[in-house]
N, C-alpha and C positions, 0 to 999 in steps of 0.2 A: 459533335463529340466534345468534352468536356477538354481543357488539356490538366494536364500532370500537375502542372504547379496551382490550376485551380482549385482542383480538388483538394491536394494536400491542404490549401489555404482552407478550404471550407469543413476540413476535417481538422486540424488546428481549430478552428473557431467553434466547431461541436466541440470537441475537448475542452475549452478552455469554458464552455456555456457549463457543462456537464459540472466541472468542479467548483467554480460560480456556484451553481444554485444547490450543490452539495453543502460546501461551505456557508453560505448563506440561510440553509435550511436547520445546519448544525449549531448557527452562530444565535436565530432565533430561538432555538430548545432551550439553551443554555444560559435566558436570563441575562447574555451582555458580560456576565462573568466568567473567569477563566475556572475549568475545573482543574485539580491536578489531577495529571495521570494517576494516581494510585484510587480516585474516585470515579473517575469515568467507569460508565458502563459497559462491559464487558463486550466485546465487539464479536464474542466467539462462544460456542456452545460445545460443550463435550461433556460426552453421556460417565457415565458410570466406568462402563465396560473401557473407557478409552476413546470411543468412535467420535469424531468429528464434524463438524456441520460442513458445508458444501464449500461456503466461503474458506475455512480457514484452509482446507484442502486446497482450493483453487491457489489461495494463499501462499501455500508452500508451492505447488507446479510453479507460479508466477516469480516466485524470489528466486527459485532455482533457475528461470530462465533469465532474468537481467541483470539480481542484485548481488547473487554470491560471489561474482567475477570479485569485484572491491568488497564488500563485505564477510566475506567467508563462507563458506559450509555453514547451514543451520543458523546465519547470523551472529556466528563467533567474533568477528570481527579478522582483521588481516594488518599488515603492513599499510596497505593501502587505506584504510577505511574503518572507523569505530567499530565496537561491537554492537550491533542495534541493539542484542538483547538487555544491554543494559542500558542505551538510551532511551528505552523502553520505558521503562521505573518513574521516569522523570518528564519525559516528553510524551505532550496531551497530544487528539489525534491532528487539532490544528497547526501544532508546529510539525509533527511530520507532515503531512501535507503541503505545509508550506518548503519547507526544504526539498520534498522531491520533485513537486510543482514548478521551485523556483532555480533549486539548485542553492550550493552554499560555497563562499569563498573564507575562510582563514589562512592568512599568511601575515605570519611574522618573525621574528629571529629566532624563533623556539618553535614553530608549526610553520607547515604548510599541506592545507586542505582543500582539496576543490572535489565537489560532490556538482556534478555536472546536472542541468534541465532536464528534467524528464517529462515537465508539462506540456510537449505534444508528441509524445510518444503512448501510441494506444497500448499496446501491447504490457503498459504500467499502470497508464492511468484509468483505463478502464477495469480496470483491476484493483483499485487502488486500496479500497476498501479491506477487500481480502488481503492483500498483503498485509494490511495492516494489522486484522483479527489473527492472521499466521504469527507475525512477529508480538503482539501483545501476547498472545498463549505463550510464547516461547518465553517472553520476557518473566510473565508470572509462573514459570516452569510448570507450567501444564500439560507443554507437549514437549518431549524428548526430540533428541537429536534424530534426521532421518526423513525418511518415509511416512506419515502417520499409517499404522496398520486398518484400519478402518475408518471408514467415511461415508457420509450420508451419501445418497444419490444427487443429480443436478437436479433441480428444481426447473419447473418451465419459467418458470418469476427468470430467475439466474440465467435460462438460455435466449429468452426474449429479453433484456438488460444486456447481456452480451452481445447479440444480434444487434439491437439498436446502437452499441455506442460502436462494434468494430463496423457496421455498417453493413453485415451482409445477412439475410433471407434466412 
């Protein structure tokens, strides 16, 4: 039987392979050059009617379950913590990523920020994606504060991608 901390290590190193070859996948699309976020391609789909694609759904479950504590409701921002929906505007998907992967420290006589590691925590990074199509719609006010009212189904793609990185059948 495996112990506890090996696992964690060998689930740490899946996570960290996962965003790796995320990153690296992203970084060869892209010609080597930075896009600005207001050029990137839209990381989320929404119909006519309002209904939203699986990701950005997953999206919103996911920020409501880690990121609103510091971030706010909806990614308003708080006391604690910028408002994402406007770091949005500005920051491409490689600097979020890099920030929630790495974590960010600002301190000085006029700030103090610590946006804590989230790169081995599954329950983010597996998900990373989608949070991130959530908080782009929100950014480019696509999607309203809340609940979205409609949403597409999970896709098998999206529950076999889930499966494989939380690791269970």
């Amino acid at each position: 039987m495996l112990s506890r901390g090996f696992r964690l290590f060998v689930l740490a190193s899946a996570l960290f392979l996962s965003v790796f070859l995320i990153t690296a996948g992203r970084s060869q699309a892209q010609d080597n050059t930075a896009t600005p976020a207001a050029e990137e391609e839209k990381p989320y789909k929404i119909e006519k009617d309002g209904t939203v694609d699986w990701a950005t759904f997953s999206g919103f479950r996911r920020f409501n379950s880690e990121c609103f504590v510091c971030h706010g409701p909806d990614g308003v921002g708080s006391s604690f913590a910028p408002a994402l929906i406007d770091s949005l505007k500005t920051m491409t998907y490689e600097q979020f990523l890099d920030v929630v992967t790495n974590g960010k420290t600002e301190v000085n006589t006029a700030v103090q920020k610590k946006m804590p590691t989230f790169g081995t925590n599954p329950n983010v990074m597996c998900y990373i994606d989608d949070i991130y199509a959530y908080l782009k719609a929100r950014s480019d006010g696509l999607v309203g504060r809340g609940r979205p009212a409609k949403h597409q189904p999970k896709s098998d793609e999206a529950k076999q991608a889930e499966n494989a990185c939380m690791g269970t059948n």
